[in-house]
C-alpha positions, 0 to 999 in steps of 0.5 A, a space after each residue: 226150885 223144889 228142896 223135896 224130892 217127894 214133893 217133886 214126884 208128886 208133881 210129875 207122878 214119876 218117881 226115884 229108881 234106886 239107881 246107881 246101878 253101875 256104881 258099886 262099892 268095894 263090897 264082898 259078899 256073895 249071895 246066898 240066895 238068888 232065885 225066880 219064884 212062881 207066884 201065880 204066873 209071875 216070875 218074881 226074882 229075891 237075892 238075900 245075903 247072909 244067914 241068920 235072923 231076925 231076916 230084913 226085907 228091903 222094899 225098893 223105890 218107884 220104877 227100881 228094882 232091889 237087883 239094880 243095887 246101890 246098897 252095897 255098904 250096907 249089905 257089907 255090913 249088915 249080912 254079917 249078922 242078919 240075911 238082908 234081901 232085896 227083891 223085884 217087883 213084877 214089871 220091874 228088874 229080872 221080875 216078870 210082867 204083872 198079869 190082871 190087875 195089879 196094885 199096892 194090895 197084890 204086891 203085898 200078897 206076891 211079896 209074901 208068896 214069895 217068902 214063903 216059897 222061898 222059905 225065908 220065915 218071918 218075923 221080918 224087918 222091913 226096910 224100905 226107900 221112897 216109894 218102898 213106904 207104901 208096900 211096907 204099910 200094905 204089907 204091915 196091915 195083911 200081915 202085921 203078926 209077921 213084922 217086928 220093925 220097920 225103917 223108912 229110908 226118905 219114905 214117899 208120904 202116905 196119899 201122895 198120888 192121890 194127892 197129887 191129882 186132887 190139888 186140881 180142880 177144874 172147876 173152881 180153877 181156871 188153868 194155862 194151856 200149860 198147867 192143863 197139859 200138865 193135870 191131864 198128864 198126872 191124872 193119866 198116871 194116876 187112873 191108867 196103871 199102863 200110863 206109869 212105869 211099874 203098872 200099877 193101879 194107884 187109884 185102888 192102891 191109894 183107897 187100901 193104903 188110905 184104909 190100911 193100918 197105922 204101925 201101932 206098936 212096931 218099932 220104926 225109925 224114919 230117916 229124912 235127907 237132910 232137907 227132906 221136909 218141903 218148906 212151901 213158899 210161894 206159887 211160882 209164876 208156871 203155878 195155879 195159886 189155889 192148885 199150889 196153896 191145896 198140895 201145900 196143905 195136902 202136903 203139910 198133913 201127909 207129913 205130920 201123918 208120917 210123924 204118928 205112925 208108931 207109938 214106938 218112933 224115931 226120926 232122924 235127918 241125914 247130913 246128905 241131901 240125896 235121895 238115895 241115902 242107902 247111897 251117899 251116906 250108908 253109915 246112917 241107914 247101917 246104924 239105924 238098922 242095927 238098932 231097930 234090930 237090937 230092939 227086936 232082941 228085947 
């Protein structure tokens, strides 16, 4: 029923993890880096893969972590000429857990930490898939001096969280046994951080990335599945109508925002309509990364 995988997360409050986690291709390339890294009393894990910079960051999808793989082509690839690193968030993959509150903000800081301890220097280009968005644009607005480009692999929108608490509206609306199972259920996702897979605060997150700064003049190339972009379309019978006609909407501004990001943007729909487009069809991921970096030699 739903052609968009973020509109579909949306619903649910649950997203993609990178997965694929067994399935591997003919890759060669060893580490050069695999490590723990304190920061602040969390153990966060990096593994990089080749040298030379300018060095990219890949930010993974909700519920994944960098370590459960799938980029096996484009590590291939890519770390012949630049050092491509992935790393887990804390409560995810070979990370620990999170201590004290914890949202898109702290990621962001815990990210740099753990660059910096890991002496991987900057400028970085930042890659990220789905979810990943969010912690790229929080890191872009802390420290945008340290970030050259950037790629959004099938990006979840800005808001979406938020979003998808605020087409309820018990007041106006009045909903199914059903329909207020299923509110109540995304709104604990949305306000409890324990009610969702990687601990995370999305009311505080979603308040900072509504506040954060655009890309502005960052080169950044948005890569779309190939049905990437929801077309909308009647309620269907399990749906409230005016619920479905506010995230429609709500839906409809969150991607044109993702389309004015940059001064300096490209977007690109794959041939494959997986999620995963790192996966199924690395060739596009590859080509796009090796130009953003050739714009970072200009």
């Amino acid at each position: 029923m739903f052609k968009h995988a973020h509109l579909f997360a949306s619903l649910l409050l649950v997203g993609f993890t990178t997965a694929h986690a067994n399935e591997h291709s003919n890759n060669t390339a060893l580490p050069s880096l695999a490590q723990h890294v304190d920061i602040d009393g969390t153990s966060l894990y990096i593994e990089c893969f080749g040298e030379k910079a300018p060095n990219i960051i890949v930010h993974s999808g909700f519920g994944g972590a960098g370590s459960d793989g799938g980029w096996e082509s484009v590590i291939e690839s890519i770390s012949k000429t630049n050092r491509i690193c992935f790393y887990d968030r804390a409560n995810l993959g070979k990370s620990s857990r999170s201590k004290g509150h914890y949202d898109i903000q702290v990621i962001a800081k815990q990210l740099d930490g753990l660059l910096n301890k890991a002496e991987i220097k900057p400028p970085y280009v930042m890659v990220s898939h789905s979810y990943g968005s969010y912690s790229v644009r929080a890191y872009n607005h802390l420290y945008k001096n340290k970030v050259s480009a950037i790629l959004l692999v099938d990006p979840t929108q800005y808001g979406m969280f938020y979003n998808g608490v605020a087409k309820w509206n018990p007041e106006e609306d009045t909903y199914s046994k059903d329909e207020v199972a299923r509110m109540k259920a995304e709104q604990a996702g949305f306000n409890d951080p324990n009610s969702n897979p990687e601990r995370i605060n999305h009311k505080t997150s979603a308040e900072f990335i509504r506040n954060s700064d655009d890309f502005g003049a960052t080169p950044l190339t948005l890569i779309w599945n190939k049905n990437g972009i929801w077309q909308g379309g009647d309620a269907p019978d399990t749906w409230h109508p005016k619920t479905w006609d506010r995230m429609k909407t709500m839906y409809a501004k969150a991607i044109d925002d993702m389309h004015t990001l940059s001064t300096k943007q490209t977007t690109r729909f794959a041939n494959t309509e997986q999620h995963n487009i790192f996966f199924y069809e690395p060739s596009i991921v590859i080509e796009e990364l090796k130009a953003l970096l050739a714009k970072t030699k200009k």
